[in-house]
PDB file of N, CA, C and O in Angstrom:
ATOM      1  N   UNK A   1       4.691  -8.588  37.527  1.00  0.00           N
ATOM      2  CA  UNK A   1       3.613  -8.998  36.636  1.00  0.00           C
ATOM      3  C   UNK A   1       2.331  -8.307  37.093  1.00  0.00           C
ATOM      4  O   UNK A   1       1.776  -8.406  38.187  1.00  0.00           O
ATOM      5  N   UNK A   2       1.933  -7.494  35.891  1.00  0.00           N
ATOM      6  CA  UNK A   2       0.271  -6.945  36.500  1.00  0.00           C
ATOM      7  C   UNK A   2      -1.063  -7.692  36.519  1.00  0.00           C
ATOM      8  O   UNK A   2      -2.033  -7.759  37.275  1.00  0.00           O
ATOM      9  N   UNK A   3      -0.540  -8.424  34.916  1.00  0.00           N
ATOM     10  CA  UNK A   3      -1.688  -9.250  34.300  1.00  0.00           C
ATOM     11  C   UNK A   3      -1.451 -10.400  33.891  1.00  0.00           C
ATOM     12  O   UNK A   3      -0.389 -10.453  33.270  1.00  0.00           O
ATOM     13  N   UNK A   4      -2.194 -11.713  34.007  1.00  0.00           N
ATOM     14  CA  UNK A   4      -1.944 -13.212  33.225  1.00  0.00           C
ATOM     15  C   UNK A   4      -3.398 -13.132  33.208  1.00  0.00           C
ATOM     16  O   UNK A   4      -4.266 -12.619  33.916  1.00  0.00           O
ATOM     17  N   UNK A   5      -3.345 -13.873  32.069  1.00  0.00           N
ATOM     18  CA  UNK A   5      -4.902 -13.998  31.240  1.00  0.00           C
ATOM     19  C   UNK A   5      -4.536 -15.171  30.431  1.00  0.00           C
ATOM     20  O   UNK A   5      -3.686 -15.035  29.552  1.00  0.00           O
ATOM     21  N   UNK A   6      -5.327 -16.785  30.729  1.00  0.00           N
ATOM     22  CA  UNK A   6      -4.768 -17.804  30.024  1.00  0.00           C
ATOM     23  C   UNK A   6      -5.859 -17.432  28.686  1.00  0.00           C
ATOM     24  O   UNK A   6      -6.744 -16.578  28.748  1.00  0.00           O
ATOM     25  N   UNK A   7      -5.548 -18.312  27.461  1.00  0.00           N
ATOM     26  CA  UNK A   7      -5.917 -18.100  26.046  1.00  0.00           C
ATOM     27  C   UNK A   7      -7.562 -19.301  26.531  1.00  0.00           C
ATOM     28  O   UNK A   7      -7.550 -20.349  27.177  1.00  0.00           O
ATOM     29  N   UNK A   8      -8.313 -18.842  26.132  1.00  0.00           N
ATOM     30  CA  UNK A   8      -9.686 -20.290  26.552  1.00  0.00           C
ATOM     31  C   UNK A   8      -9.656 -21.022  25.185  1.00  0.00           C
ATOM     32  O   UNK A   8      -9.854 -22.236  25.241  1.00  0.00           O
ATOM     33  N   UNK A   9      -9.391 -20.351  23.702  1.00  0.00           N
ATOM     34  CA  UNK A   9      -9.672 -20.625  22.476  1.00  0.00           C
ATOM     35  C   UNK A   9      -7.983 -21.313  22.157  1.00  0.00           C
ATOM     36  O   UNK A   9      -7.948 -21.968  21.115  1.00  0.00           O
ATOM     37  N   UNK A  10      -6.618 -21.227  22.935  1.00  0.00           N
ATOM     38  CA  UNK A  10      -5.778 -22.020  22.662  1.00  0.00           C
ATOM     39  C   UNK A  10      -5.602 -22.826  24.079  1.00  0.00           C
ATOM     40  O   UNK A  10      -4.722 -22.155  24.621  1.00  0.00           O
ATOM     41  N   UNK A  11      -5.815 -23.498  24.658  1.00  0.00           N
ATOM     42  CA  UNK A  11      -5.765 -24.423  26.015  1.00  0.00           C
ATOM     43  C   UNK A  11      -4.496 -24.175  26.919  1.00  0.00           C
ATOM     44  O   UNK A  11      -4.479 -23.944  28.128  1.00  0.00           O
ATOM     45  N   UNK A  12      -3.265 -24.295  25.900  1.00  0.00           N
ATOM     46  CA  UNK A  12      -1.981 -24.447  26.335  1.00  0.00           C
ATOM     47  C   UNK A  12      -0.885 -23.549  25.847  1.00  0.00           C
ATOM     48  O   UNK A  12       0.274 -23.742  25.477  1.00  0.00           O
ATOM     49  N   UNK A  13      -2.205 -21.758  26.066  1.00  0.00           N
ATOM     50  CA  UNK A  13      -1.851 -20.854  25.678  1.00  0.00           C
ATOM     51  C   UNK A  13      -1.744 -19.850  26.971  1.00  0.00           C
ATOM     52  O   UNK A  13      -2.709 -19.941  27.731  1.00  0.00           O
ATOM     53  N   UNK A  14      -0.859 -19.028  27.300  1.00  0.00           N
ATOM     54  CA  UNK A  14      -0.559 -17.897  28.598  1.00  0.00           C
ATOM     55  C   UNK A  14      -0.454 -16.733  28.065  1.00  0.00           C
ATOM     56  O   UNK A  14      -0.078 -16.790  26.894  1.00  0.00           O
ATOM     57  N   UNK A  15      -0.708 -15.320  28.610  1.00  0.00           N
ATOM     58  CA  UNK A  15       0.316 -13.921  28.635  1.00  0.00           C
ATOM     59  C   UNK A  15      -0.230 -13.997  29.595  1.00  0.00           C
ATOM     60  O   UNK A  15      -1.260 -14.382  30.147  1.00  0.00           O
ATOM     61  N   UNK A  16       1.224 -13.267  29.779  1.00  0.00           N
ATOM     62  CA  UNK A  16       1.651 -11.852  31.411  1.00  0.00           C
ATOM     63  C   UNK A  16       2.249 -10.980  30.369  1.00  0.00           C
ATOM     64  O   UNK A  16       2.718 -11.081  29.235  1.00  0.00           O
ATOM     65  N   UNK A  17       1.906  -9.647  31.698  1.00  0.00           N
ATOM     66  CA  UNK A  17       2.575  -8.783  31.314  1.00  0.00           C
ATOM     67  C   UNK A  17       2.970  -8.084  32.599  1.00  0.00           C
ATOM     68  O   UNK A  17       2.693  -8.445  33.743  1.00  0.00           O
ATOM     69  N   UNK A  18       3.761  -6.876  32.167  1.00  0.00           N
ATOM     70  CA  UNK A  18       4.011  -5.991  33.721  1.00  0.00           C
ATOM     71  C   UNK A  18       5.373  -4.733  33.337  1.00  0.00           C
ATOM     72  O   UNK A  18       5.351  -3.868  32.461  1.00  0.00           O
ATOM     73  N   UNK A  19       6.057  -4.922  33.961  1.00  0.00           N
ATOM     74  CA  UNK A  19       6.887  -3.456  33.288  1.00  0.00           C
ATOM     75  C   UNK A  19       7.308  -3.787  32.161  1.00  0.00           C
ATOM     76  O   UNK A  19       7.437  -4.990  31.931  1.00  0.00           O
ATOM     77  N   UNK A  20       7.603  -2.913  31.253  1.00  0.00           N
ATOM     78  CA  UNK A  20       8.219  -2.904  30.325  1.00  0.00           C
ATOM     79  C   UNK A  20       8.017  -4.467  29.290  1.00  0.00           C
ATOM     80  O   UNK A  20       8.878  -4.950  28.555  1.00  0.00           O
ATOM     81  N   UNK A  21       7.087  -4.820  29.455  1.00  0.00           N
ATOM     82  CA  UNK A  21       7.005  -6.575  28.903  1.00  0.00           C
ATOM     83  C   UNK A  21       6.007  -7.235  28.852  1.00  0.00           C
ATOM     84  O   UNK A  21       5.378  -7.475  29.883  1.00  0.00           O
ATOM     85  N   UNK A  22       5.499  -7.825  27.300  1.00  0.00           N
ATOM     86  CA  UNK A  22       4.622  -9.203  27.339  1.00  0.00           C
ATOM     87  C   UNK A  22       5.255 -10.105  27.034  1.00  0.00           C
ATOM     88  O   UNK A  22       6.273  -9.994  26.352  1.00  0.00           O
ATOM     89  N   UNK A  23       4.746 -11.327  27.515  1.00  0.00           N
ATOM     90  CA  UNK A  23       5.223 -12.613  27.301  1.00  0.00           C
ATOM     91  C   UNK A  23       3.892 -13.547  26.696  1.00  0.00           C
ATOM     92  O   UNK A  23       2.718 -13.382  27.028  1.00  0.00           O
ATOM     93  N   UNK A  24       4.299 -14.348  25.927  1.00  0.00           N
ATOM     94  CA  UNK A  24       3.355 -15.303  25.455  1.00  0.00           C
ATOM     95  C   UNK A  24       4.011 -16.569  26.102  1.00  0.00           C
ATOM     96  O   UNK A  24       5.202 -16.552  26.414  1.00  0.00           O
ATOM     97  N   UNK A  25       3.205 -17.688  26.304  1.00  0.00           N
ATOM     98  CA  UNK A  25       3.864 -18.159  27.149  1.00  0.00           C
ATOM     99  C   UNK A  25       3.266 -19.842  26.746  1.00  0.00           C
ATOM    100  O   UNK A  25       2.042 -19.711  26.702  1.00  0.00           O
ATOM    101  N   UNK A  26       3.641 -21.422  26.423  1.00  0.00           N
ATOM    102  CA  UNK A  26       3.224 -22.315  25.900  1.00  0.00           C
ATOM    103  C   UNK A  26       3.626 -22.997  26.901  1.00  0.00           C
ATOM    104  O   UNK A  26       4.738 -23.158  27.404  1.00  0.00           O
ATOM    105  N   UNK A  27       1.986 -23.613  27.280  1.00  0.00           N
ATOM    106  CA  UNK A  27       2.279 -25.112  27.954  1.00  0.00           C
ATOM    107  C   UNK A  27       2.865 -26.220  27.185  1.00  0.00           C
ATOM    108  O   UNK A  27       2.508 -26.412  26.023  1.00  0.00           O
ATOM    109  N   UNK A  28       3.630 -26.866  27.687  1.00  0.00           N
ATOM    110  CA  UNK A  28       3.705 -28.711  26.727  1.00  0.00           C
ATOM    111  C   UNK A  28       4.389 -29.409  28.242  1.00  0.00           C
ATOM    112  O   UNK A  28       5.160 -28.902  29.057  1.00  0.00           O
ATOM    113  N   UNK A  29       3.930 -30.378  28.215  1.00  0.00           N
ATOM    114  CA  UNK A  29       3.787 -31.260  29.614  1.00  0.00           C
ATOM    115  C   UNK A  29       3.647 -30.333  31.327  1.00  0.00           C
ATOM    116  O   UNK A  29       2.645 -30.046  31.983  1.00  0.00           O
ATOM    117  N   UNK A  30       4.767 -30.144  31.527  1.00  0.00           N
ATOM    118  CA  UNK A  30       4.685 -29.547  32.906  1.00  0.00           C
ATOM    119  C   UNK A  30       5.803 -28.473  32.967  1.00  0.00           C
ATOM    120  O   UNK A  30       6.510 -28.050  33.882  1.00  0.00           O
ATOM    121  N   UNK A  31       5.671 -28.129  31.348  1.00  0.00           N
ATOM    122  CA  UNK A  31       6.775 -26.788  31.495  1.00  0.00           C
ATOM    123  C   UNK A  31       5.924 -25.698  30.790  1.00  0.00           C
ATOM    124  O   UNK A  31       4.996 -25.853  29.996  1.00  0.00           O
ATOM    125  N   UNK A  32       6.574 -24.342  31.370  1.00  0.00           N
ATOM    126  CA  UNK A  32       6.038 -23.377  30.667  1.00  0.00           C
ATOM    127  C   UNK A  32       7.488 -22.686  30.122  1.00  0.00           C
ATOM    128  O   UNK A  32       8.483 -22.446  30.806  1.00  0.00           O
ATOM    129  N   UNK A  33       7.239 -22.379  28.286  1.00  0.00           N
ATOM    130  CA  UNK A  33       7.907 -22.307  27.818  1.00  0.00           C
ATOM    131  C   UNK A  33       7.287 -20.335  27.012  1.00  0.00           C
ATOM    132  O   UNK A  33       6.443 -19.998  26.182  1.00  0.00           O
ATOM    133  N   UNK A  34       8.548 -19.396  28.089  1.00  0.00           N
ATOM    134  CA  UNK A  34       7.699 -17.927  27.262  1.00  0.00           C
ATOM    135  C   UNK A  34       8.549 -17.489  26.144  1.00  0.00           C
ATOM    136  O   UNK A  34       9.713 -17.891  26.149  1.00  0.00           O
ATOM    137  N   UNK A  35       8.099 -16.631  25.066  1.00  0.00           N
ATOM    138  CA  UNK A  35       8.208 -15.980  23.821  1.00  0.00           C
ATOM    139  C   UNK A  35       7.916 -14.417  24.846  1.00  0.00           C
ATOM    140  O   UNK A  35       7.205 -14.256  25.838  1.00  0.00           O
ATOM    141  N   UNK A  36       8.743 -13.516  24.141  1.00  0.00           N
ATOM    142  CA  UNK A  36       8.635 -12.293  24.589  1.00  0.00           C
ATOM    143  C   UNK A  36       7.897 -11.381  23.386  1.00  0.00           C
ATOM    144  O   UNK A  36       8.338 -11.527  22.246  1.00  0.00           O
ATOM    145  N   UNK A  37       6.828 -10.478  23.596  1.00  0.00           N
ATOM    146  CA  UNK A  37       6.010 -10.133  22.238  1.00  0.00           C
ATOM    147  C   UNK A  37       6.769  -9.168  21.422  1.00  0.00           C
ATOM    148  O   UNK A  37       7.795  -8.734  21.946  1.00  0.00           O
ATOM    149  N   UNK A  38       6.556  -8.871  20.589  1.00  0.00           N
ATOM    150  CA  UNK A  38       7.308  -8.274  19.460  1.00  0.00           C
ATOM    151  C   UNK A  38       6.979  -7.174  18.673  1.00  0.00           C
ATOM    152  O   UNK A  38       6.280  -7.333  17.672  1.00  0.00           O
ATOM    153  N   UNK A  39       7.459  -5.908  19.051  1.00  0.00           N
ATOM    154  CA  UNK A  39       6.503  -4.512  19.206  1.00  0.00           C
ATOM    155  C   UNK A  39       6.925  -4.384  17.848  1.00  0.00           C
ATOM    156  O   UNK A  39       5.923  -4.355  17.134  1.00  0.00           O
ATOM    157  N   UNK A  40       8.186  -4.279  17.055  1.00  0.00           N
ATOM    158  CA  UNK A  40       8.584  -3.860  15.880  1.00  0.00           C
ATOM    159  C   UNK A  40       8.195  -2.722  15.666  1.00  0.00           C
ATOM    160  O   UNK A  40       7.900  -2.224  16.752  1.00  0.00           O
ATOM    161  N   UNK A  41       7.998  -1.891  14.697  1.00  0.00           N
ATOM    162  CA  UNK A  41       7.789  -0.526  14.233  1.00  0.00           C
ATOM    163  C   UNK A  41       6.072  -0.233  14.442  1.00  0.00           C
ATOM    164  O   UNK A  41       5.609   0.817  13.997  1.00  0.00           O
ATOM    165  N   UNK A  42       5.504  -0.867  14.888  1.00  0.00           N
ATOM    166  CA  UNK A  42       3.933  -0.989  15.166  1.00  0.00           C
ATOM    167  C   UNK A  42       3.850  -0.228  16.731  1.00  0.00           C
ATOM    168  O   UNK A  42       3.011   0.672  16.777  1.00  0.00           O
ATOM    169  N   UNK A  43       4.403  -0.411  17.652  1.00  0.00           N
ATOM    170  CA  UNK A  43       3.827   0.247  18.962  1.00  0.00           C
ATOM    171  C   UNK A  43       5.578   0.596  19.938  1.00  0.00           C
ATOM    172  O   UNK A  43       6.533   0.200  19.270  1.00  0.00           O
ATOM    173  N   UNK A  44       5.835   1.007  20.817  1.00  0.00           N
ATOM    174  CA  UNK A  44       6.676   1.280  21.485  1.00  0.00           C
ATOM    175  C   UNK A  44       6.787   0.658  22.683  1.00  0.00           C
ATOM    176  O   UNK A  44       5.671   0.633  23.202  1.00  0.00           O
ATOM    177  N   UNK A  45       7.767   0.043  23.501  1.00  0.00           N
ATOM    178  CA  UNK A  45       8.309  -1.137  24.322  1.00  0.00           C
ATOM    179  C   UNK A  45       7.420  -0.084  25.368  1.00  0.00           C
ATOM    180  O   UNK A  45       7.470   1.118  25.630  1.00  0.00           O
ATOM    181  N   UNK A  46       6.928  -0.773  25.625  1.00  0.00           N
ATOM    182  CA  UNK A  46       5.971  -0.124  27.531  1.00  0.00           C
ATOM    183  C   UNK A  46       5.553  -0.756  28.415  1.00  0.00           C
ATOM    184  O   UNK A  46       5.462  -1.984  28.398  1.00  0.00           O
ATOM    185  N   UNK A  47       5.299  -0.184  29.139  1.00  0.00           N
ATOM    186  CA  UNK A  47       4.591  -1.176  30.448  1.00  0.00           C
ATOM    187  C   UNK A  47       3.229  -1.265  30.212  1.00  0.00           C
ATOM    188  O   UNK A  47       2.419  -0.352  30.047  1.00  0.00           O
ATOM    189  N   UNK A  48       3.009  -2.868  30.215  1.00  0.00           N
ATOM    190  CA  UNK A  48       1.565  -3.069  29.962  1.00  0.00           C
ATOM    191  C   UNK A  48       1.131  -3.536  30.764  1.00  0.00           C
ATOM    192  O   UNK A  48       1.588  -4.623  31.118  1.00  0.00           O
ATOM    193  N   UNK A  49      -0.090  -2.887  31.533  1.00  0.00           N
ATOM    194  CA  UNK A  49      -0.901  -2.875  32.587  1.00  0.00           C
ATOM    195  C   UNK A  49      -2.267  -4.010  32.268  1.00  0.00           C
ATOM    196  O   UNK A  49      -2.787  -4.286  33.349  1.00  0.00           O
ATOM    197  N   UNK A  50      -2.878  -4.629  31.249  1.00  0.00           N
ATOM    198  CA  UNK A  50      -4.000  -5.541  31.333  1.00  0.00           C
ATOM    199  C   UNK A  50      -3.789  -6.130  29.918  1.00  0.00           C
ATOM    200  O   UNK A  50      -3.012  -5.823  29.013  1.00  0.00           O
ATOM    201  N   UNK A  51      -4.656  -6.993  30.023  1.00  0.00           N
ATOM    202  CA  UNK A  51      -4.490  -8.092  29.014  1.00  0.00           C
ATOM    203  C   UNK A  51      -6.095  -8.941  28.763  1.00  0.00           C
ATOM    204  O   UNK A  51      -6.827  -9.320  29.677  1.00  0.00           O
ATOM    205  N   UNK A  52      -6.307  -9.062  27.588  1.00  0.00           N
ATOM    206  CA  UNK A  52      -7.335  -9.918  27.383  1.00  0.00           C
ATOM    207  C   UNK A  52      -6.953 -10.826  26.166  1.00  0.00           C
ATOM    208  O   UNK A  52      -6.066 -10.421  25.415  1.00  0.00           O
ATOM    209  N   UNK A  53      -7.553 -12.008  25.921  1.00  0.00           N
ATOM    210  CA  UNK A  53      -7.392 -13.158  24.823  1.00  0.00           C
ATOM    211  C   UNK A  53      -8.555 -13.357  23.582  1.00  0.00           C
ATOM    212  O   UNK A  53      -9.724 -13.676  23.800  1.00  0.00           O
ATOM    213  N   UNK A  54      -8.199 -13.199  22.764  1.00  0.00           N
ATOM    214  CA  UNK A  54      -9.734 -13.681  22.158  1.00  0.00           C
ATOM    215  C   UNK A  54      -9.432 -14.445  20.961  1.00  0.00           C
ATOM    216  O   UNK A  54      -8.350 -15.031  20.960  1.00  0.00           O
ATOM    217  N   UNK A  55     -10.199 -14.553  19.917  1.00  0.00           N
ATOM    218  CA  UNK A  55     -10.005 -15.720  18.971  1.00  0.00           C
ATOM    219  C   UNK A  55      -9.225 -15.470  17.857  1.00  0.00           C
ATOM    220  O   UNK A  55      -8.896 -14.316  17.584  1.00  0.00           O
ATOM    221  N   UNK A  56      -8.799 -16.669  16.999  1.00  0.00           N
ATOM    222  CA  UNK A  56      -7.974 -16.382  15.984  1.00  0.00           C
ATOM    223  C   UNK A  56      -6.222 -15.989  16.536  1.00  0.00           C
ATOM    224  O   UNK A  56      -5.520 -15.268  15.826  1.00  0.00           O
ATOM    225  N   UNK A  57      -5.701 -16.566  17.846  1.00  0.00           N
ATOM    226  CA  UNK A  57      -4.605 -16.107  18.300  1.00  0.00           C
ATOM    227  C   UNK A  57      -4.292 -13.997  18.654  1.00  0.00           C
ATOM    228  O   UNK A  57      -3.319 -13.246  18.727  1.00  0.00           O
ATOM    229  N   UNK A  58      -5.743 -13.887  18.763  1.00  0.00           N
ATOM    230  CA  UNK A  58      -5.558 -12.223  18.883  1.00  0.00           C
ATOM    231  C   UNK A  58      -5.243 -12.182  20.387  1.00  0.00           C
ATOM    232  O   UNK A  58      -5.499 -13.207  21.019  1.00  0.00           O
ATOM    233  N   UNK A  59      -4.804 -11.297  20.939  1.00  0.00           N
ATOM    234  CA  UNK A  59      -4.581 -10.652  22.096  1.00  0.00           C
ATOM    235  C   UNK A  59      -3.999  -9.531  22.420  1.00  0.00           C
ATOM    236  O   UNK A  59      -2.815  -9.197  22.370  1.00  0.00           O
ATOM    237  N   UNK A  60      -5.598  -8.595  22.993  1.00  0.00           N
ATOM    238  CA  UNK A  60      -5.130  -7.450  23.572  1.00  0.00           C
ATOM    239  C   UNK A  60      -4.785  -6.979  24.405  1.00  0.00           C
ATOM    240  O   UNK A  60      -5.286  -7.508  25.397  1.00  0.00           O
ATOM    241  N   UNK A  61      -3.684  -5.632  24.825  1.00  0.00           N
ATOM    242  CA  UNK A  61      -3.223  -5.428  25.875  1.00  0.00           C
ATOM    243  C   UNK A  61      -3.386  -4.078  26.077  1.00  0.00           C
ATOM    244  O   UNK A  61      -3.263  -3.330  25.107  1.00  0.00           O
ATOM    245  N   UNK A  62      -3.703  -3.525  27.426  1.00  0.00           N
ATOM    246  CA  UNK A  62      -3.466  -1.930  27.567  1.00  0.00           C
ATOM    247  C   UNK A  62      -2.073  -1.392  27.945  1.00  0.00           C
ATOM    248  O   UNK A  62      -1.393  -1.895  28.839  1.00  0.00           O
ATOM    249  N   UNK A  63      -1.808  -0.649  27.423  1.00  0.00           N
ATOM    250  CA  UNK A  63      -0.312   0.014  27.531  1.00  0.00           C
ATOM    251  C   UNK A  63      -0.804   1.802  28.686  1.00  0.00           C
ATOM    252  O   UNK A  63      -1.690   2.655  28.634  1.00  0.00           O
ATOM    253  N   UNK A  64       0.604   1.484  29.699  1.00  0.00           N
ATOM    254  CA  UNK A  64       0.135   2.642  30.346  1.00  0.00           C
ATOM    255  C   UNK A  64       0.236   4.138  30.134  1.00  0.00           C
ATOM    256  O   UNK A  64      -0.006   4.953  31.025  1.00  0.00           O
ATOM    257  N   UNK A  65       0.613   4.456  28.889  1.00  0.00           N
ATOM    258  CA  UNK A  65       0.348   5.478  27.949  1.00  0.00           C
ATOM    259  C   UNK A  65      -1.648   5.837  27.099  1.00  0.00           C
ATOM    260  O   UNK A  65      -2.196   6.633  26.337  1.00  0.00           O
ATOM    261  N   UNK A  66      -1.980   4.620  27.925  1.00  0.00           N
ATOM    262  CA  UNK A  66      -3.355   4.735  27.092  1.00  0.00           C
ATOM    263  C   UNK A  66      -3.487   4.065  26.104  1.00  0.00           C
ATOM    264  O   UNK A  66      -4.647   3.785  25.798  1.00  0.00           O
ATOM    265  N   UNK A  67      -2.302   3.525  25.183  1.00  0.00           N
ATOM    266  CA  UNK A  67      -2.763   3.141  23.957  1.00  0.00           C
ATOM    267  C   UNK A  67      -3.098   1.814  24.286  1.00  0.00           C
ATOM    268  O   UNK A  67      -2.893   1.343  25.405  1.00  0.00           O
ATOM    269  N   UNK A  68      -3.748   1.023  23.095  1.00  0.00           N
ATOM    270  CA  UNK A  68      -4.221  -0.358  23.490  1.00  0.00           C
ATOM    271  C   UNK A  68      -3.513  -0.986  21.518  1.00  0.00           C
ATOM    272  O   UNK A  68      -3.561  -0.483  20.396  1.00  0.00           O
ATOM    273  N   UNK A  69      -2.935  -2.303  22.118  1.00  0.00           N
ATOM    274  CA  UNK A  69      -1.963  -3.021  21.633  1.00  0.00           C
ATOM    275  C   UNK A  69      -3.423  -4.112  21.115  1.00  0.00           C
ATOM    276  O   UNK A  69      -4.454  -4.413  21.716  1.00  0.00           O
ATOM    277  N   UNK A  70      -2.795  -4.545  19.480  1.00  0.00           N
ATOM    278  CA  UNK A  70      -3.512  -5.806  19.405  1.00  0.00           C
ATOM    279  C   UNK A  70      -2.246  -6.765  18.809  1.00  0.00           C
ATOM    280  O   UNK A  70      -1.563  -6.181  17.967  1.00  0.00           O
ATOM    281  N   UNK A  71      -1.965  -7.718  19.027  1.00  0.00           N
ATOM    282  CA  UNK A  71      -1.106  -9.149  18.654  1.00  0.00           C
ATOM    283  C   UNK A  71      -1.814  -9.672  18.373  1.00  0.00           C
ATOM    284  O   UNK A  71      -2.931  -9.718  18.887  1.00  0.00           O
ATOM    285  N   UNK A  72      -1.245 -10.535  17.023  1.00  0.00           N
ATOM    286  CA  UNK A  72      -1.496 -11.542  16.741  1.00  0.00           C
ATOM    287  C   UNK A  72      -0.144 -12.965  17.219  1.00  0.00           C
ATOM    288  O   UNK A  72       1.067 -12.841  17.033  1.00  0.00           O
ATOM    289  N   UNK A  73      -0.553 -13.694  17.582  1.00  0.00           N
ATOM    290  CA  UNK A  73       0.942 -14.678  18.343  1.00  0.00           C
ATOM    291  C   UNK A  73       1.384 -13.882  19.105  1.00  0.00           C
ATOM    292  O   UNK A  73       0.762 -13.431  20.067  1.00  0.00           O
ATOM    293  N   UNK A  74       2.554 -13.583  18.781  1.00  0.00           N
ATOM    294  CA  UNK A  74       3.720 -12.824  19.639  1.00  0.00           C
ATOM    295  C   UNK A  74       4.008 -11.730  18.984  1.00  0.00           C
ATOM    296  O   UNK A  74       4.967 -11.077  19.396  1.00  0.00           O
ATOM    297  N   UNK A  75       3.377 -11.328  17.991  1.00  0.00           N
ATOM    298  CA  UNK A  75       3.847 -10.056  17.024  1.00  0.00           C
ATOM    299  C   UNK A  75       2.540  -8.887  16.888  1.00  0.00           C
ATOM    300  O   UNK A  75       1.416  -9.042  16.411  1.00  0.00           O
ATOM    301  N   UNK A  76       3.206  -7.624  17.533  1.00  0.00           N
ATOM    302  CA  UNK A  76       1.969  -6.515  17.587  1.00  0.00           C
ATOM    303  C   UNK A  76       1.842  -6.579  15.986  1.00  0.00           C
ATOM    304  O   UNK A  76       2.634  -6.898  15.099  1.00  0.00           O
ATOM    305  N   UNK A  77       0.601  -6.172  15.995  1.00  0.00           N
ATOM    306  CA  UNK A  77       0.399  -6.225  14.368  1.00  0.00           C
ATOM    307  C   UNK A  77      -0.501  -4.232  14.173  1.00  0.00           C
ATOM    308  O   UNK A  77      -0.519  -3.518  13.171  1.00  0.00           O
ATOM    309  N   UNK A  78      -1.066  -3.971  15.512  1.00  0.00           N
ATOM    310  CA  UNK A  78      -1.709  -2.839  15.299  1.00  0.00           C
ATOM    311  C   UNK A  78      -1.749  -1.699  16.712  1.00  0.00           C
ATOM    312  O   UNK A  78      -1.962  -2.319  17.753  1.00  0.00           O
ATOM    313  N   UNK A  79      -1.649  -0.777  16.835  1.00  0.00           N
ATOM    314  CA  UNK A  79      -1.937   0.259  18.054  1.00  0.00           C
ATOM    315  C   UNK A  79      -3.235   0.935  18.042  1.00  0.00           C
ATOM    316  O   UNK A  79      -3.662   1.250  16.931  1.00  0.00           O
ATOM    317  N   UNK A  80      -3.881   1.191  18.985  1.00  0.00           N
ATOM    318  CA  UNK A  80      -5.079   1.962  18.838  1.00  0.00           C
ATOM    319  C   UNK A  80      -4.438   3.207  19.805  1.00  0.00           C
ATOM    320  O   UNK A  80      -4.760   2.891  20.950  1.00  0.00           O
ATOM    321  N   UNK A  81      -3.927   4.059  19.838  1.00  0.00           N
ATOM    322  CA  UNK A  81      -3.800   5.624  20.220  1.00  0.00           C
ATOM    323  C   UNK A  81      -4.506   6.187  21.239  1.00  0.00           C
ATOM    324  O   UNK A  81      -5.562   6.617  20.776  1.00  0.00           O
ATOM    325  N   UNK A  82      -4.412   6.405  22.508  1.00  0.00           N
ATOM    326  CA  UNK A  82      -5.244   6.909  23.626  1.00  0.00           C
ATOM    327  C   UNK A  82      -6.434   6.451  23.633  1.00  0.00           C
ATOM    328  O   UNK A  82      -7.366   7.250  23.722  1.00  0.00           O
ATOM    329  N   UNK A  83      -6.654   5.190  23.548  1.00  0.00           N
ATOM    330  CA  UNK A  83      -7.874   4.539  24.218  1.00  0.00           C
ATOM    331  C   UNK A  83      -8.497   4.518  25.508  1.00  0.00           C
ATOM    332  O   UNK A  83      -9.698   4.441  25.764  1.00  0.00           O
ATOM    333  N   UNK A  84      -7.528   4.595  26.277  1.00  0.00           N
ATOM    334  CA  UNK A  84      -8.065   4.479  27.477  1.00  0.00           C
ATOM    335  C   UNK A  84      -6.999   5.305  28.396  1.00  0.00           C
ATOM    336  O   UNK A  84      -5.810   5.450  28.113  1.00  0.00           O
ATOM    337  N   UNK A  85      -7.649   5.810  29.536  1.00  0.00           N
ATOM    338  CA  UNK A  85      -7.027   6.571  30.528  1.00  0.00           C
ATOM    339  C   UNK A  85      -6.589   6.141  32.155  1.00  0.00           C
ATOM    340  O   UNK A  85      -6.039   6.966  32.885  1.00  0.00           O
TER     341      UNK A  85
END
């Protein structure tokens, strides 16, 4: 795991990430229950190196190709293309 970044705008909301994998991840009592994210024809399975949360269930991630991933839930919905190095 490289990155966990809890959600502040969902309480009993998690991602990690790290090789090859994000996870979304739901508190309910004293379990953590993960969803694995869901690249579909939108971005390519990679290792994602950072992670941030923000509102409306968005969450972004950097992929170590440079590109930067946006999800919505558990489902990439968009890629941004060599963003970052």
């Amino acid at each position: 795991i490289f990155d966990i970044s809890w959600d502040l705008y969902q309480p009993n909301k998690l991602v990690s990430c790290g090789v090859k994998h994000i996870k979304f991840w739901s508190l309910c009592g004293n379990a953590l229950t993960p969803k694995r994210g869901v690249f579909g024809k939108t971005g390519d399975l990679q290792t994602i190196l950072c992670l941030a949360c923000a509102r409306d269930e968005l969450t972004y991630s950097g992929a170590l190709n440079g590109d930067i991933y946006v999800w919505k839930g558990i489902n990439l919905i968009r890629t941004i293309q060599g963003a970052h190095t």
